[in-house]
C-alpha positions in Angstrom: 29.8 151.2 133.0 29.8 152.9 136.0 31.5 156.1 137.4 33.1 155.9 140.8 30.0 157.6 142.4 27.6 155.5 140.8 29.5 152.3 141.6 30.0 152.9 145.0 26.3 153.9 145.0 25.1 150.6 143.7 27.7 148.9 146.2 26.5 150.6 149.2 30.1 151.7 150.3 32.1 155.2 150.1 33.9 156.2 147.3 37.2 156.7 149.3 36.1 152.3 149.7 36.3 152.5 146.2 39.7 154.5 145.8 41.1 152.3 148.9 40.3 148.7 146.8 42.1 150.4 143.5 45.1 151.1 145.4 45.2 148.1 146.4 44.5 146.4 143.6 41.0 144.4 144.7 39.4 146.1 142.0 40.4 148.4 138.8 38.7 150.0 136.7 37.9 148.8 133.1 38.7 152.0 130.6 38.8 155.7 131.9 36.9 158.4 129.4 38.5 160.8 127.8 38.4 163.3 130.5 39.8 160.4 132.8 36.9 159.5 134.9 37.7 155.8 136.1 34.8 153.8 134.5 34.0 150.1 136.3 32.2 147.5 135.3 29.1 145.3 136.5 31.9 143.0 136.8 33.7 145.0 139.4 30.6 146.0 140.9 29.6 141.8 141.3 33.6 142.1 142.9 32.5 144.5 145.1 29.5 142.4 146.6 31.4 139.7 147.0 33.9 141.6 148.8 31.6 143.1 151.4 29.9 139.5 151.9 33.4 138.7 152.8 33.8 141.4 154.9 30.9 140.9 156.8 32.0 137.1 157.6 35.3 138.8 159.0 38.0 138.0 156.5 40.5 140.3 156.8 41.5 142.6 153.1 44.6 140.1 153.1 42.6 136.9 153.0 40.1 138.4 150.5 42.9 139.4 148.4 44.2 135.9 148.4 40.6 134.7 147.9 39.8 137.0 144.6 43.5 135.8 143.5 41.9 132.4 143.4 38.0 132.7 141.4 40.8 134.1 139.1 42.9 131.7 138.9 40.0 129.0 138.7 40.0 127.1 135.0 37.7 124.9 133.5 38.7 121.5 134.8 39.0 122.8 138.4 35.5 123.7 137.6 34.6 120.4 136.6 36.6 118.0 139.0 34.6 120.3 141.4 31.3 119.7 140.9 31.6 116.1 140.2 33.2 115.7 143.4 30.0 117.7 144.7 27.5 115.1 142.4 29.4 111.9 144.2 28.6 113.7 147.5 25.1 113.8 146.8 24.2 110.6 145.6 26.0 109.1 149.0 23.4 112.0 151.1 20.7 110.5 148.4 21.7 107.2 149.1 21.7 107.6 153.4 18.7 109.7 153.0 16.8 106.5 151.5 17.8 104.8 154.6 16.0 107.0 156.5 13.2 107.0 155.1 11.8 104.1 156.7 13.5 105.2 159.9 11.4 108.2 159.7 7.9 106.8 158.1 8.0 105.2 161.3 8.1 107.8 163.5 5.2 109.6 165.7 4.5 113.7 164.3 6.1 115.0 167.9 9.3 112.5 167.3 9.7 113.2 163.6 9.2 117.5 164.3 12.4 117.2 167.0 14.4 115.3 164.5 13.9 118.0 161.8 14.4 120.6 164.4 18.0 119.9 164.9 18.6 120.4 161.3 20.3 123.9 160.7 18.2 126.2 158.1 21.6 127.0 156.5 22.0 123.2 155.8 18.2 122.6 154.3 19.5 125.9 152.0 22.9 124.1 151.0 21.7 121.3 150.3 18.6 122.7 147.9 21.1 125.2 146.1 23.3 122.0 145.3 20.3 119.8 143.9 19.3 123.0 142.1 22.9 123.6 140.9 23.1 119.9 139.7 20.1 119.6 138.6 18.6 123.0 136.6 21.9 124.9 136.3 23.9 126.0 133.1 25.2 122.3 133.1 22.3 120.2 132.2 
């Protein structure tokens, strides 16, 4: 458990930040001790992170709000219609990926080098995390 200083510590933001997102309501704190220090925990601190990750990609309090309303919201089946909707995705990339390949086999170094080039970094990463996810996560 964490004290309003240490949390806002381990978040990297200002513990006014802190008092600001209680009031309105983006976070709370889990007990208080019984002097009534505000005690958070990891849990709120993970909040907190994910927050500022927000933030950074320019969503306004509002839209986080509505956001942080939804993960908790989220149930089980959501969960699940989710990532099978994800797993039929995959196979059909699998599936046009193998049509590449002898597309590509064919290909000179130079020509094959451009054609890899004009795939975004962020895409390569997506696309690992997912077969990772699907493959080596909590559901296999």
């Amino acid at each position: 458990m964490y004290r309003i200083g240490e949390l806002a510590k381990a978040a990297g933001v200002s513990e006014r930040t802190i008092d600001y997102y209680t009031k309105l309501g983006l976070i709370s704190p889990e007990t208080r001790t019984h002097k009534n220090y505000r005690l958070y925990s990891l849990e709120t601190l993970n909040r907190l992170e994910r927050i500022n990750q927000w933030k950074q990609e320019k969503y306004t309090l509002e839209e986080i709000r509505a956001r942080l309303e939804e993960l908790t919201d989220i149930n089980e089946e959501q969960v699940s219609e989710k990532l099978t909707s994800l797993e039929l995705h995959l196979q059909q990339l699998e599936r046009e990926v193998k049509e590449l390949e002898p597309l590509i086999s064919q290909l000179k170094p130079g020509q094959a080098n451009k054609v890899y080039t004009h795939i975004m970094p962020s895409s390569l990463a997506c696309i690992e995390a997912l077969r990772l996810l699907m493959n080596h996560g909590p559901f296999t």
